[in-house]
C-alpha positions as CSV (number, residue, x, y, z in Angstrom):
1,X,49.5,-27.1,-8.0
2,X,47.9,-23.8,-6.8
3,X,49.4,-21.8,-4.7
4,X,47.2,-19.9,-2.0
5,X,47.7,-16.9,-3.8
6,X,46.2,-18.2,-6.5
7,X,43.5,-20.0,-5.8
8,X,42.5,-16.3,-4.0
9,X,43.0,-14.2,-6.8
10,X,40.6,-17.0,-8.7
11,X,38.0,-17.0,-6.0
12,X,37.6,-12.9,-6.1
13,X,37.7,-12.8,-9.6
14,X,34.7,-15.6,-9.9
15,X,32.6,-13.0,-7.3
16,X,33.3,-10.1,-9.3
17,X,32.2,-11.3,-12.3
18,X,29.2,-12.6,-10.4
19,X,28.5,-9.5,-9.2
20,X,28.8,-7.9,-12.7
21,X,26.1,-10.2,-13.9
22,X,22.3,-7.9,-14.3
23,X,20.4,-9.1,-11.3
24,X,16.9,-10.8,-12.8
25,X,13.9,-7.9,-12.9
26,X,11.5,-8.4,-10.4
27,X,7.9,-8.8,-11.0
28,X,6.0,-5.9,-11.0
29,X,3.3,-6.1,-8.5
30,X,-0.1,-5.4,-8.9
31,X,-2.5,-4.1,-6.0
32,X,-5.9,-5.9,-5.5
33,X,-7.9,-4.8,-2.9
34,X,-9.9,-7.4,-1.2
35,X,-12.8,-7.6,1.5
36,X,-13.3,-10.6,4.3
37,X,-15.7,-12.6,2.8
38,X,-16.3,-11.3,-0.9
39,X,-15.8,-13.7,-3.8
40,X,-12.6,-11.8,-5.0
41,X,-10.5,-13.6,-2.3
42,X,-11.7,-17.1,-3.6
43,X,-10.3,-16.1,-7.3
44,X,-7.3,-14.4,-5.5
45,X,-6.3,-17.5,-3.2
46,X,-6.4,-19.4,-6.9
47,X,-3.6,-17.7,-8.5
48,X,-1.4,-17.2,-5.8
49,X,-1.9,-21.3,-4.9
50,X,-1.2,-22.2,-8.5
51,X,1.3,-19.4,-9.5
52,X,-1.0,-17.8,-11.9
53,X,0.6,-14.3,-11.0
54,X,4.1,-15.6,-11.6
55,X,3.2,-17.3,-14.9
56,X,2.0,-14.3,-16.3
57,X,4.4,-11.7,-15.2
58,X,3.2,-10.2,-11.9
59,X,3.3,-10.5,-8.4
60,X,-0.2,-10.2,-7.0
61,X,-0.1,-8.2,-3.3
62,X,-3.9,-9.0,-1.8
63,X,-4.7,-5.9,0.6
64,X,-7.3,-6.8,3.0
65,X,-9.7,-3.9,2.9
66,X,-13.0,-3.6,6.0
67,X,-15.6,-3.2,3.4
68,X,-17.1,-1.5,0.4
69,X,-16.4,2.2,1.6
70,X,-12.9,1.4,2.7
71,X,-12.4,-0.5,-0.7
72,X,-13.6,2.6,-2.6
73,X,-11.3,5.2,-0.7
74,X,-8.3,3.2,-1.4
75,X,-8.7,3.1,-4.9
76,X,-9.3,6.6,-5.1
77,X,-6.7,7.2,-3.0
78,X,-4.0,5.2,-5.1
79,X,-3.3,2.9,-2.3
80,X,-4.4,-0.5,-4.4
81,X,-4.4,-1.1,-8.2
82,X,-7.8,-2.3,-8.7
83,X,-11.1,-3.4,-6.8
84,X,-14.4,-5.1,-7.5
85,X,-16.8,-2.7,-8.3
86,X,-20.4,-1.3,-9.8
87,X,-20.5,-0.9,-13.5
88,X,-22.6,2.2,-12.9
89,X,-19.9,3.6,-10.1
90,X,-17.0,3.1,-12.5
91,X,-19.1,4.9,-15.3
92,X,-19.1,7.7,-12.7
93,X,-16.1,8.1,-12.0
94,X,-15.0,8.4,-15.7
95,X,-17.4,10.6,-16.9
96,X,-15.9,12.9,-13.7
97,X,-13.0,12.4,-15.7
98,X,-11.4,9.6,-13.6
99,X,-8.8,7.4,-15.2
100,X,-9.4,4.0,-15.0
101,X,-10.9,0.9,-17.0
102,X,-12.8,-1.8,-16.0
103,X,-12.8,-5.6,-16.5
104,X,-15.9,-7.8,-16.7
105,X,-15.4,-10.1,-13.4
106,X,-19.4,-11.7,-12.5
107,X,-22.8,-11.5,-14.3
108,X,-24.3,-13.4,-11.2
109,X,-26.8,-10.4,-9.4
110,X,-29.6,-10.7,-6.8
111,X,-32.7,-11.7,-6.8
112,X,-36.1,-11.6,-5.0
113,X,-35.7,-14.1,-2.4
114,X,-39.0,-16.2,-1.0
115,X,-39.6,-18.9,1.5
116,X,-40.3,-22.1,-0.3
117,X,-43.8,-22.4,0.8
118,X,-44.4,-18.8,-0.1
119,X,-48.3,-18.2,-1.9
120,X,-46.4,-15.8,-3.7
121,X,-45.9,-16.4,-7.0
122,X,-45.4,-13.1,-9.4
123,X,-44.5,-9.3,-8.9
124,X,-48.1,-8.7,-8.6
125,X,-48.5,-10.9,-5.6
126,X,-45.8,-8.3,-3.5
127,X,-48.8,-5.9,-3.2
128,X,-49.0,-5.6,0.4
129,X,-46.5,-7.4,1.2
130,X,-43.3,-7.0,3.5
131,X,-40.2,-6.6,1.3
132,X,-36.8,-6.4,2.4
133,X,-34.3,-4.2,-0.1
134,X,-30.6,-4.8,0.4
135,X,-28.6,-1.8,-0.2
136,X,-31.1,1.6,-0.7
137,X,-33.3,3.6,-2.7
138,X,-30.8,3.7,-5.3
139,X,-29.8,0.3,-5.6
140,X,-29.6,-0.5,-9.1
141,X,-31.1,-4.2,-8.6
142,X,-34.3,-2.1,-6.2
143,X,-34.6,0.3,-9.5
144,X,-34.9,-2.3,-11.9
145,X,-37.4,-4.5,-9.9
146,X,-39.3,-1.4,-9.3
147,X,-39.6,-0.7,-13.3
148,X,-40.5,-4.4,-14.2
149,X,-42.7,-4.3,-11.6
150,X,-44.6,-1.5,-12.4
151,X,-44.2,-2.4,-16.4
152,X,-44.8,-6.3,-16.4
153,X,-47.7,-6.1,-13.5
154,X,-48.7,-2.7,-13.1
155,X,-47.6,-2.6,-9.6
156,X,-46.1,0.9,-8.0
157,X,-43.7,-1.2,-5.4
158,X,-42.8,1.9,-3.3
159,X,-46.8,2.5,-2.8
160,X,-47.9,-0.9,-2.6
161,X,-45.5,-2.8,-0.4
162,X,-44.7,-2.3,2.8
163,X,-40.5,-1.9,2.2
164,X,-37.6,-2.3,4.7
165,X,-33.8,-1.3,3.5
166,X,-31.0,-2.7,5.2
167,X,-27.6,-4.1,5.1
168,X,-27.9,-7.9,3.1
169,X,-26.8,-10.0,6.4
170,X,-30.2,-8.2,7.9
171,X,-32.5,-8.4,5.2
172,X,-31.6,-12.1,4.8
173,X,-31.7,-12.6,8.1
174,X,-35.2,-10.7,8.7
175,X,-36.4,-13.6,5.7
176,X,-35.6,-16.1,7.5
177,X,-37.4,-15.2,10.8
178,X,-40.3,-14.4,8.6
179,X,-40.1,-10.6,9.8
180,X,-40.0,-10.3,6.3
181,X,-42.4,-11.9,3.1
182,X,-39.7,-11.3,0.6
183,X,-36.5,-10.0,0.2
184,X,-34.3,-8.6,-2.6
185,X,-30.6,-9.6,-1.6
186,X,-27.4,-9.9,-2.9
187,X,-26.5,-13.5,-4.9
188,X,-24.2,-15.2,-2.3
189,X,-27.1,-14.7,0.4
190,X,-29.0,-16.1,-2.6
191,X,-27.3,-19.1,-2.7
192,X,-27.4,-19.7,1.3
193,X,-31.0,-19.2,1.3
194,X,-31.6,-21.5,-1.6
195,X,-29.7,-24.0,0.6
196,X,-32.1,-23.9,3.3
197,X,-35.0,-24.1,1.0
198,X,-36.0,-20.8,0.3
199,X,-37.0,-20.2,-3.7
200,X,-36.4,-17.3,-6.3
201,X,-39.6,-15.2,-7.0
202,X,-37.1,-13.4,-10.1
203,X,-33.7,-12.9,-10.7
204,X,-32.1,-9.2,-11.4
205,X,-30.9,-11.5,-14.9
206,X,-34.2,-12.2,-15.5
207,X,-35.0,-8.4,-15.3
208,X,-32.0,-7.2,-17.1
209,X,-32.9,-9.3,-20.4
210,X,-36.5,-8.0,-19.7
211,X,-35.3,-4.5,-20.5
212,X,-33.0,-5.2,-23.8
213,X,-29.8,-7.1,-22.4
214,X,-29.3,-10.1,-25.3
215,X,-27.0,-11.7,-22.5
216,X,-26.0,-12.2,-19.2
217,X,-24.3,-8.9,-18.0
218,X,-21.0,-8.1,-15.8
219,X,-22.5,-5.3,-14.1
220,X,-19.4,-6.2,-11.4
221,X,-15.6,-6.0,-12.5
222,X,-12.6,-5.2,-11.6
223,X,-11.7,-1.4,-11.7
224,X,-8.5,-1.1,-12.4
225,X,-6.5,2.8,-11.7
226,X,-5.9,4.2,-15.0
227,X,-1.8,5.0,-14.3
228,X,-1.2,1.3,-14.2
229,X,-3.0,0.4,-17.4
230,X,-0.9,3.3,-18.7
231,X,2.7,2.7,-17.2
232,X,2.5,-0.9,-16.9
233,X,0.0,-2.5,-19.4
234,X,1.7,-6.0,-19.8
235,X,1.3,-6.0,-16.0
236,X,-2.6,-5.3,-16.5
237,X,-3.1,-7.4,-19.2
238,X,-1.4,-10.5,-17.0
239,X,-3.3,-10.0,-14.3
240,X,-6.7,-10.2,-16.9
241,X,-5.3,-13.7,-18.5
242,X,-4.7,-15.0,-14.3
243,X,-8.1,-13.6,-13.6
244,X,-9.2,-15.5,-16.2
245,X,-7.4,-18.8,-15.7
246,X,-8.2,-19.1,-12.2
247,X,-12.0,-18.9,-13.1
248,X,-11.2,-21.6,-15.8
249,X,-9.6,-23.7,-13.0
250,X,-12.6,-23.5,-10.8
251,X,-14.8,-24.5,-13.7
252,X,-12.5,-27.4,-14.8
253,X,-11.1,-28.7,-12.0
254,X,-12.6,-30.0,-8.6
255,X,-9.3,-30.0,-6.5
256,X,-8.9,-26.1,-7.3
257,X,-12.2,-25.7,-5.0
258,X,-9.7,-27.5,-1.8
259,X,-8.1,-24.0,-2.3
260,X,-11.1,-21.7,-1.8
261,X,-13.6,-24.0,0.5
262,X,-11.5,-22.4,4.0
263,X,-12.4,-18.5,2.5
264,X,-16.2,-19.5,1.8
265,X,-18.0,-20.0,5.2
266,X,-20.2,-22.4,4.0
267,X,-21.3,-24.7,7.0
268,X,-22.7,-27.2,5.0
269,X,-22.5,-29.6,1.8
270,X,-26.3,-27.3,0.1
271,X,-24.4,-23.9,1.1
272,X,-20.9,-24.9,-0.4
273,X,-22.5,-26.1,-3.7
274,X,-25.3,-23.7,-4.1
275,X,-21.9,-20.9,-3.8
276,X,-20.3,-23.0,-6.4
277,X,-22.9,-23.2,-8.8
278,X,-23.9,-19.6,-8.9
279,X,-20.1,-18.6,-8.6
280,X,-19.6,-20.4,-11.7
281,X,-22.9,-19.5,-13.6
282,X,-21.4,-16.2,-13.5
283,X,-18.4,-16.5,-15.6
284,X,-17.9,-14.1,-18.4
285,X,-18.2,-15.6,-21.7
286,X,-18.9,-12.8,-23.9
287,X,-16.4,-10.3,-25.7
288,X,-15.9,-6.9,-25.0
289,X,-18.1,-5.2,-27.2
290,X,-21.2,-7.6,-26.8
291,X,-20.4,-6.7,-22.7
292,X,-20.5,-2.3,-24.1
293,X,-23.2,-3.1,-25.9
294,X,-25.3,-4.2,-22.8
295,X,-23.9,-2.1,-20.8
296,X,-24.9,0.5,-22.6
297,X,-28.6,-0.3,-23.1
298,X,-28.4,-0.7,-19.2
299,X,-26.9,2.5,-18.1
300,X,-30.0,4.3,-20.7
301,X,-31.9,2.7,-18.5
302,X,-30.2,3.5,-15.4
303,X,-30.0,7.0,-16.4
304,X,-34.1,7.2,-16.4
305,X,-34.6,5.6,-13.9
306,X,-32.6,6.8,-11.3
307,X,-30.9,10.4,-13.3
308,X,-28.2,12.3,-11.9
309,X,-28.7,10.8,-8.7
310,X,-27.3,7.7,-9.7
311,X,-25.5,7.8,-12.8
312,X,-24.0,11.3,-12.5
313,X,-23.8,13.9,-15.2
314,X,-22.7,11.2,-17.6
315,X,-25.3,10.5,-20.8
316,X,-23.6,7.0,-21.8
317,X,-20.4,5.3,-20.6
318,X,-16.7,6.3,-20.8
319,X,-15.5,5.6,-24.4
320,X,-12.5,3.7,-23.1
321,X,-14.6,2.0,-19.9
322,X,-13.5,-1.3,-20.8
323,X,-10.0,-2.8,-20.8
324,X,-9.5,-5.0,-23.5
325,X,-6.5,-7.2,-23.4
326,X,-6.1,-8.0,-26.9
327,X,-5.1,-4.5,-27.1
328,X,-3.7,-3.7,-23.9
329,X,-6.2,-1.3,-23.2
């Protein structure tokens, strides 16, 4: 038998060489800046709810941001790893010589928003009309519609219409009242007003192709600070294959949508389903370079449309812009 003695000696000598055992790594985690009601906490809720981060090496920390400026200042500022943002904004910045890449995320955009009885028909049919902008002058979804305008129906839109800018909530809700004849908003007001039986007049897709795009465009993705790609690009790279298996899992799996219905304020069956379809219409399906080379016929047309104002200094995009995971960069 054991004596006390030595059953203690035994007990601290199983702890030390417990102790001297490497404790396991933790998982980096990566930074995604999120606002209240944008589509990014939908895809977010998916990996954390299926351990998409996990699986693929990370730990994904959500920070809830107010809104776009807030979301903009905290990437700057190194406080998050990576928002949403504007194709054109992230061209910007790296052209200013900002460090960062971007990741294709949605090629749903706006569109010209009608009430379903509507006599209007075509562009030309805005002349003298009331027509709600979301965003401002130098929206890039305005600057298109303004140059198909005046090249498909010889229409000058800033002349001939009577125009109202304003945040999308208020030009959506201006539509409904009929303060408004048409209205230019973002896709997920879109989708609500499709719901309550209001009609697309032309989609910012529609427009895009109309200019050279040979596919639907992410003109949205995720900007992601250039120190992480460079320090931790495993880390980057997982959180591109979970962004992209928790799309996968809204688009093959109905219960995955039990996950996201709380975050999507839809008070009705139309409005949930009308978010669904365009949320998953807008899936990336294209590689990399097809993406550049769209982007880059875009931006030309950005660029003369709406010059330094818009675009910057910049004469085409970043020569690294977009993160490719194959290679990690």
């Amino acid at each position: 038998m054991l004596s006390r003695r030595g059953l203690l000696a035994g007990a601290l000598a199983g702890a030390a060489a417990v102790s001297a055992r490497p404790a396991a790594a933790a998982a980096p985690a990566f930074r995604l800046g999120s606002l209240p009601f944008g589509t990014v906490a939908w895809e977010a809720a998916v990996i954390k709810a299926r351990g998409l981060d996990a699986a693929n090496g990370f730990e994904l920390d959500v920070v809830k941001l107010a809104g776009n400026d807030a979301a903009r200042i905290a990437f700057m500022g190194g406080q998050v790893d990576a928002i949403v943002g504007d194709l054109l904004w992230a061209a910007r910045l790296g052209n200013e010589g900002r460090n960062l890449r971007f990741i294709p995320y949605s090629t749903t955009e706006g569109a010209v928003m009608v009430p379903g009885d509507s006599p209007i028909r075509g562009l030309k049919a805005l002349a003298g009309k009331r027509l709600g902008v979301a965003g401002g002058p130098l929206d890039k979804n305005w600057l298109l519609l303004k140059a198909q305008a005046r090249d498909a129906a010889d229409l000058d839109l800033e002349t001939k219409a009577e125009l109202a800018y304003g945040a999308p909530p208020l030009i959506t809700l201006k539509l409904e009242q009929g303060a408004l004849d048409a209205a230019l908003t973002y896709w997920t007001y879109c989708a609500r007003l499709e719901a309550k039986g209001f009609r697309r007049l032309v989609g910012a897709d529609d427009i895009m192709r109309a200019f050279g795009a040979t596919g639907a465009v992410s003109l949205i993705g995720y900007l992601v600070d250039g120190a992480a790609v460079q320090q931790k690009p495993e880390m980057v790279a997982g959180f591109a294959r979970a962004s992209r298996a928790a799309k996968d899992l809204l688009a093959s799996d109905p219960k995955a949508w039990e996950i996201v219905r709380p975050l999507m304020t839809a008070e009705d069956e139309p409005t949930f389903e009308a978010l669904k379809r365009d949320f998953l219409a807008g899936i990336p399906r294209r590689t990399i370079a097809e993406e550049r080379g769209d982007g880059e016929r875009l931006y030309a047309v950005m660029q003369r449309l709406g010059g330094e104002r818009l675009v910057g200094a910049g004469t085409a995009l970043p020569p690294n812009l977009y993160f490719d995971g194959s290679r990690n960069g």
